[in-house]
C-alpha positions in Angstrom: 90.0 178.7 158.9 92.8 181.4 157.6 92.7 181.9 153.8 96.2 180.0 153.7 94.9 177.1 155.4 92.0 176.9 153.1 94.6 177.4 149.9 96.5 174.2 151.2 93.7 172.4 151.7 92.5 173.3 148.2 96.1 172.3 147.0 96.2 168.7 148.6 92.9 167.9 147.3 93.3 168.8 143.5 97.0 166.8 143.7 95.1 164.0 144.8 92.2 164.0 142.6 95.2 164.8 139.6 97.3 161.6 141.3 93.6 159.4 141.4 93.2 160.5 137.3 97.0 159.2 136.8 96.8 156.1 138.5 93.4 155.6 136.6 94.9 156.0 133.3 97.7 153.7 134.4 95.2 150.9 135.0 93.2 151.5 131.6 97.1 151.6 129.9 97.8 148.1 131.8 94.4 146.9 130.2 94.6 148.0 126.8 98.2 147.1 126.8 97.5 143.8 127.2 95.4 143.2 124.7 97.5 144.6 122.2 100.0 141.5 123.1 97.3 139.7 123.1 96.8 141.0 119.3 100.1 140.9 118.7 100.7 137.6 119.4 97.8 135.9 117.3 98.3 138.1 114.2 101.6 136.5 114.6 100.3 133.1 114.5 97.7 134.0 111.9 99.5 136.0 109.8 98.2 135.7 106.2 93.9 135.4 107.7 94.8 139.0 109.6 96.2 140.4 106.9 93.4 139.5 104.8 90.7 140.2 107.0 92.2 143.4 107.5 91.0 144.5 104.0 87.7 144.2 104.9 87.6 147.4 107.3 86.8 150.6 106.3 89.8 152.7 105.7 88.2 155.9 105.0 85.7 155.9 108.1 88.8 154.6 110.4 91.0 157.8 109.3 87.9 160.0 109.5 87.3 158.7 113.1 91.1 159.9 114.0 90.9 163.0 112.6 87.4 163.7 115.2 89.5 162.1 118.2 92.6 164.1 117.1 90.6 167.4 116.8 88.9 166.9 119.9 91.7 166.5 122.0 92.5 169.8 120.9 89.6 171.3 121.8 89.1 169.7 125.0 92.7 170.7 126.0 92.1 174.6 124.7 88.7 174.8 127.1 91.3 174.8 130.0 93.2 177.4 128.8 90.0 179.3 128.3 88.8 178.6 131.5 92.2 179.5 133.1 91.7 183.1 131.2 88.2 183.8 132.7 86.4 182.7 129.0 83.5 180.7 130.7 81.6 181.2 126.9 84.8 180.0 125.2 85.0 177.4 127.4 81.9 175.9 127.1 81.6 176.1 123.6 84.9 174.1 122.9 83.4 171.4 125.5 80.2 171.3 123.6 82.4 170.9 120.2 84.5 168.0 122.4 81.3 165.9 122.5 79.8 166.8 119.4 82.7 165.5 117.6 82.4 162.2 120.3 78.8 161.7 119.0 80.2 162.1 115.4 82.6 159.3 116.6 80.3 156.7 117.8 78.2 157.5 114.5 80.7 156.3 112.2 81.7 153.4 114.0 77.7 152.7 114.6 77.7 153.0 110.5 80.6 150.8 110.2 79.5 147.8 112.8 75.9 148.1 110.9 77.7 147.6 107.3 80.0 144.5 108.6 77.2 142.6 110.4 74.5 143.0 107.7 77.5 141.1 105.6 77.5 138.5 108.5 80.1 139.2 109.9 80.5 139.4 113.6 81.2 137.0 116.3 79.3 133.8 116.7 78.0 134.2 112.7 77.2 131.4 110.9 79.4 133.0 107.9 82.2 133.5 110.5 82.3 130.6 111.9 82.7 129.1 108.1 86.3 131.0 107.6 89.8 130.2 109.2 90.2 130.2 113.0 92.2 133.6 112.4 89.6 135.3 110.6 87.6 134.5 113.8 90.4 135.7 116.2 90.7 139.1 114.2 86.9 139.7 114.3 86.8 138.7 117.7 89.3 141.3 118.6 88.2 144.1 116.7 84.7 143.8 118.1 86.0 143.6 121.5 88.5 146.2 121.7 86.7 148.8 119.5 84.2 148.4 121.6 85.7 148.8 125.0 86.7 152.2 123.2 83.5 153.2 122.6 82.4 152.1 126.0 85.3 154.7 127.1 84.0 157.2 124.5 80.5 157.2 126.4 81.8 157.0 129.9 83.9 160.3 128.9 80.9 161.9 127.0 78.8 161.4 130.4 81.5 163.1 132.0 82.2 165.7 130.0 78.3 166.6 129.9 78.8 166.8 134.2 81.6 169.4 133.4 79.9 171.9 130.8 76.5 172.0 133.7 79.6 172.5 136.3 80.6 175.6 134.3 77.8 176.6 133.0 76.8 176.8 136.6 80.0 178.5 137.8 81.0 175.4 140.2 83.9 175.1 137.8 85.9 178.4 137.4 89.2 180.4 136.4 90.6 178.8 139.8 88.9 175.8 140.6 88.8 173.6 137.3 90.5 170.6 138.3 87.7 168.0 137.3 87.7 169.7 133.8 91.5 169.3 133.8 91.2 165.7 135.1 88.3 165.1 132.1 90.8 166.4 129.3 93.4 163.9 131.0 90.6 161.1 130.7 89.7 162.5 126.9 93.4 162.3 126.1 93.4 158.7 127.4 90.8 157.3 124.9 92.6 159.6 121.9 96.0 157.7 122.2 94.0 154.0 123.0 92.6 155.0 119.5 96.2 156.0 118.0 97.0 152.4 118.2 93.7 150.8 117.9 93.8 152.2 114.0 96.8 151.3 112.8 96.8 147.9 114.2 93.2 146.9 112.6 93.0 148.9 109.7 96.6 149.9 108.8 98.9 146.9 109.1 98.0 144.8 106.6 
């Protein structure tokens, strides 16, 4: 096989592998998208028990936990530009930092599910059961969806982990780093699920 041949072939599979990522992301919008309605719609009907319910999040650990997705989205997006300019120790470091500042993610919000169930409140509690049907709805939701994220925070913590072996190992380079470009894509995906995950739970009050 000629050198050109191999290049196209090389080509055609990293646009599909970059079209598979896309269409992934599409699906995970379509899901999260609909819950948000889904939000949406009950805190419309439940108004006043959102809005109070909302006070009983953790503003503080909420922002904190944006400003680790925010500046790990950063990082994750500068190891491809290092790995583009031949930096394989750059590049690793800043995908080590990526899921550092995951862990330090899924720490908080560990710390912040522990504080509101030892208060008895989560779904199926005898203390939640006890308030209004909306307090139960907003619980029910923040549980669910926060979790999905973390679920996605994991799944792209696995992943990551994959890609800094793959480079540490040289089977990701300067001109062959589409599954590190396709995991920042990912990485980017659960940043912006949380961008409106926070201000819907803990902002809007």
């Amino acid at each position: 096989m000629s050198s050109t041949t191999a290049n196209h072939a090389v080509h055609r599979d990293d646009t599909a592998s970059k079209l598979g990522m896309w269409l992934f992301i599409f699906t995970e919008l379509l899901l999260f998208g609909g819950l948000f309605i889904v939000y949406s719609v009950y805190r419309y009907l439940n108004s006043t028990a959102f809005h109070l319910a909302a006070h009983e999040l953790d503003v503080t650990i909420g922002t904190i936990n944006t400003a680790i997705l925010l500046i790990s989205s950063a990082t994750i997006a500068m190891s491809t530009t290092a790995i583009q300019k031949k930096d394989k120790r750059l590049t690793l470091i800043l995908i080590g930092v990526t899921i550092l500042l995951a862990l330090g993610f899924l720490v908080n919000k560990y710390f912040e599910w522990s504080v509101k169930i030892g208060h008895g409140i989560f779904p199926g509690s005898p203390m939640l059961e006890e308030l209004s049907r909306g307090d139960i709805l907003f619980f029910g939701l923040y549980y669910f969806m926060t979790g999905l994220h973390a679920l996605h925070i994991i799944v792209g913590m696995v992943l990551l982990t994959v890609i800094f072996f793959r480079v540490k190992n040289d089977k990701i380079t300067f001109d062959n780093f589409q599954l590190l470009e396709n995991g920042g894509l990912y990485w980017h995906l659960v940043d912006v699920i949380w961008i409106f995950l926070f201000p819907l739970f803990y902002l809007i009050t």
